[in-house]
C-alpha positions as CSV (number, residue, x, y, z in Angstrom):
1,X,32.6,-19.1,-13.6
2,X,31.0,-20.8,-10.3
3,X,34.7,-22.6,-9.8
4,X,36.8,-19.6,-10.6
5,X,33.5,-17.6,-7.5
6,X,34.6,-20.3,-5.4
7,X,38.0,-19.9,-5.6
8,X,38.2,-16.2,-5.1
9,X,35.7,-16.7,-1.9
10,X,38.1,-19.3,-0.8
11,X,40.7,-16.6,-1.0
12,X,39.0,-14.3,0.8
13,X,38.2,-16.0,4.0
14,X,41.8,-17.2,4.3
15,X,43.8,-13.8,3.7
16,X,43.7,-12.5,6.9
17,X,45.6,-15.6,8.3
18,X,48.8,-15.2,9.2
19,X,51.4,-16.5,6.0
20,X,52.5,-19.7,8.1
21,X,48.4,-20.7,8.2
22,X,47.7,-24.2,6.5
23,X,44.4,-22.8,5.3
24,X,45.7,-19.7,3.9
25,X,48.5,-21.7,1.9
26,X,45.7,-24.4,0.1
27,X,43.4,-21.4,-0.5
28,X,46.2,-19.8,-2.1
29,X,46.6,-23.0,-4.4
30,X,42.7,-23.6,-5.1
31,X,42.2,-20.1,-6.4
32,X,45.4,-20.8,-8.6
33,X,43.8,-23.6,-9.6
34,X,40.7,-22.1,-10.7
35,X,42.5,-19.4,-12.6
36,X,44.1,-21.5,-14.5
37,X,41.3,-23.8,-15.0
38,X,39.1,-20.7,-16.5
39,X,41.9,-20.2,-19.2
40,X,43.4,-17.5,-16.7
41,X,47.0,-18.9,-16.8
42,X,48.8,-15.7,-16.9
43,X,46.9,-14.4,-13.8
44,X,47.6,-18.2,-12.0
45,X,51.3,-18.2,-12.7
46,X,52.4,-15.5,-10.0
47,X,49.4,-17.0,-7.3
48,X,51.4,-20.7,-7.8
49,X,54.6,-19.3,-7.4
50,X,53.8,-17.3,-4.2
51,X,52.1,-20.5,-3.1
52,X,55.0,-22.3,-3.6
53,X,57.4,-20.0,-1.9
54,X,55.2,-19.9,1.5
55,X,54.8,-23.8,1.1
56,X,58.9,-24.1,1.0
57,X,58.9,-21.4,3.7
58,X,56.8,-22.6,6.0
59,X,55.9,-26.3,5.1
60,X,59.2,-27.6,4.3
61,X,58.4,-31.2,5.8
62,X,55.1,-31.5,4.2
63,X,56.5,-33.5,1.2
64,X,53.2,-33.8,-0.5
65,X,52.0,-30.2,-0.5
66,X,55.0,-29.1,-1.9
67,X,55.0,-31.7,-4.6
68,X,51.7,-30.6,-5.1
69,X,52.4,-27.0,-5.4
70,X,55.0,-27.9,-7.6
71,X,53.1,-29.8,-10.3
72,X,50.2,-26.6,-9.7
73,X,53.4,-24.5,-11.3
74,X,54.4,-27.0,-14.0
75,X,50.9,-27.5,-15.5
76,X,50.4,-23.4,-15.4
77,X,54.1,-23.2,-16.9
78,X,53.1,-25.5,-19.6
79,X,49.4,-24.0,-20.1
80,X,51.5,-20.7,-20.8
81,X,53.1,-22.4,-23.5
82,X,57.1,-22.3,-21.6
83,X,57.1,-26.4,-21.7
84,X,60.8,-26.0,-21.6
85,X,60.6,-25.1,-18.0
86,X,57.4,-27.3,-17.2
87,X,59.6,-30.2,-18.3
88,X,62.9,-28.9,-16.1
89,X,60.1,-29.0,-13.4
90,X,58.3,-32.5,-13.8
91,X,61.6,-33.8,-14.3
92,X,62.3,-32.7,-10.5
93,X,59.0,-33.5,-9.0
94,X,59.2,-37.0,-10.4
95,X,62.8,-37.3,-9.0
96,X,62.1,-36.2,-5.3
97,X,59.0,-38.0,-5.5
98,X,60.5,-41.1,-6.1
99,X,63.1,-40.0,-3.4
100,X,61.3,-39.4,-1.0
101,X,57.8,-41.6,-1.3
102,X,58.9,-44.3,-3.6
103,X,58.7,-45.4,-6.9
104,X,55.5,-47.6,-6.3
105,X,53.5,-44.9,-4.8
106,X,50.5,-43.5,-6.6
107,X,51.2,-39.8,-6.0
108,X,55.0,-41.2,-7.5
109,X,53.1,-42.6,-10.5
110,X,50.8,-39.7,-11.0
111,X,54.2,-37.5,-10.9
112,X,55.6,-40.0,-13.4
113,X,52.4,-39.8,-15.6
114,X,52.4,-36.0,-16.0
115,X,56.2,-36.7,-16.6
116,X,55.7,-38.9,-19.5
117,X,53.3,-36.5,-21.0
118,X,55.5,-33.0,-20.5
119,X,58.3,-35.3,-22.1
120,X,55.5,-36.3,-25.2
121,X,54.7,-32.5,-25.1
122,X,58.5,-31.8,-26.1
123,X,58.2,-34.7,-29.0
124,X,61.0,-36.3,-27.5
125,X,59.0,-39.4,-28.4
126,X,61.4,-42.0,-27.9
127,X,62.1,-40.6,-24.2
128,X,58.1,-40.8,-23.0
129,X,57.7,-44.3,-25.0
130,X,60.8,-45.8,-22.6
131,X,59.5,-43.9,-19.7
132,X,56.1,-44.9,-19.8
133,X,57.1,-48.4,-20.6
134,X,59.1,-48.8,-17.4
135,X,56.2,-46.6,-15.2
136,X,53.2,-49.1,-16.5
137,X,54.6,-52.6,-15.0
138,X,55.1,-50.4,-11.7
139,X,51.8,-48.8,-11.7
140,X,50.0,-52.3,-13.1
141,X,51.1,-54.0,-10.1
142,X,51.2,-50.9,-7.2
143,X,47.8,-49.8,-7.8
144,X,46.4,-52.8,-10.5
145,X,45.2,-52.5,-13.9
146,X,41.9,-51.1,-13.2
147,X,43.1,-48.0,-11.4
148,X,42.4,-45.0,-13.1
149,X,46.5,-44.1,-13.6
150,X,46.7,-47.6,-14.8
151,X,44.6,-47.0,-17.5
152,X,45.7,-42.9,-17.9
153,X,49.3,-44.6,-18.1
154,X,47.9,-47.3,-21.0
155,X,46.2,-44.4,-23.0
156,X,49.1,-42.2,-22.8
157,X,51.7,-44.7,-24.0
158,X,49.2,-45.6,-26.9
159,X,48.9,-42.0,-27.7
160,X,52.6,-41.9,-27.7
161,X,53.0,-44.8,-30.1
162,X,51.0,-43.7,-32.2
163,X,51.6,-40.0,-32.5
164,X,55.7,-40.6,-33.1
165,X,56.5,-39.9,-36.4
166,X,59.1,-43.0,-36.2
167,X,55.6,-45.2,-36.1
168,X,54.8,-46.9,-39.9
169,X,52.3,-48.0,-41.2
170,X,52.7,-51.9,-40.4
171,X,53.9,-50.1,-37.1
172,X,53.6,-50.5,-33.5
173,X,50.5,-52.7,-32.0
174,X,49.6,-51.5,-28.0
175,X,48.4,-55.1,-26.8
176,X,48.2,-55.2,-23.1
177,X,48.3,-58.6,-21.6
178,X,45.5,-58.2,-18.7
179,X,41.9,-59.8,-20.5
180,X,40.4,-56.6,-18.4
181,X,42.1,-53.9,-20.2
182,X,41.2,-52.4,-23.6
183,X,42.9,-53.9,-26.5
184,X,43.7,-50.9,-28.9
185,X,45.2,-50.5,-32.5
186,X,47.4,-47.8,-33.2
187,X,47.3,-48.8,-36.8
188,X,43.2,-48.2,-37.1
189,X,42.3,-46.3,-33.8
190,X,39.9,-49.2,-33.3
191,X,39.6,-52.1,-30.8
192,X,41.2,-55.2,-32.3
């Protein structure tokens, strides 16, 4: 309730400013955000998408806002139960992403992360166990093995293995070679 206050007071000191203000646009997105976050998706979703058309509009060179904006949209698209379209999405956030900031760069990774989960979210299992296989050397040596989308990346690809219904019961161990990373069986849920 306090967030979803905030958010709406937010709002209203930034509506008056003219559509092109910086301010207005980011208050736009945080009381999005906060709809969405109090289990208001369907009242988010049009908020996010008028965000994003001022952002395109009028921020076209600010790369990283309309990433952002863009994966604001996705989540809400997927929240809403329309993964179909929040994959379509991620798919072309993670793409200009890697276009335009590089594959090693932790907003890049963070794209690729909520990637490999939309792609999970689909059960195209085999699809976000090769993704996240190729983003986790990147992200291991970008950002290191203790950073926090490091780890996200580890739990998500152990997740993946083993939630496929391809995995058997003598099936797939997740055994990271760093000493400082969690060792976890997929077979028992349990540290080895």
């Amino acid at each position: 309730a306090v967030r979803l206050a905030l958010g709406w007071a937010g709002w209203k000191t930034y509506v008056g400013r003219p559509q092109v203000d910086e301010w207005r646009c980011k208050a736009m997105g945080l009381l999005g955000t906060a709809l969405r976050q109090s289990s208001l998706p369907e009242e988010a979703l049009p908020i996010f998408e008028a965000s994003m058309e001022l952002i395109l509009r009028y921020c076209s060179h600010d790369i990283l806002a309309i990433l952002s904006s863009q994966t604001n949209l996705a989540v809400c698209l997927s929240d809403l139960g329309r993964a179909d379209e929040a994959l379509v999405l991620s798919r072309a956030i993670y793409a200009r992403s890697v276009t335009a900031l590089g594959a090693s760069d932790e907003n890049t990774i963070r794209n690729g992360m909520n990637l490999a989960v939309s792609i999970c979210r689909q059960g195209l299992f085999d699809e976000a166990k090769s993704f996240a296989r190729g983003l986790l050397p990147v992200a291991q040596q970008s950002l290191g093995s203790d950073s926090s989308l490091t780890l996200g990346l580890n739990y998500n690809l152990a997740w993946t293995l083993n939630n496929s219904p391809d995995r058997t019961r003598d099936g797939p161990r997740f055994n990271p070679q760093a000493p400082r990373r969690p060792v976890f069986d997929l077979n028992t849920g349990g540290d080895l």
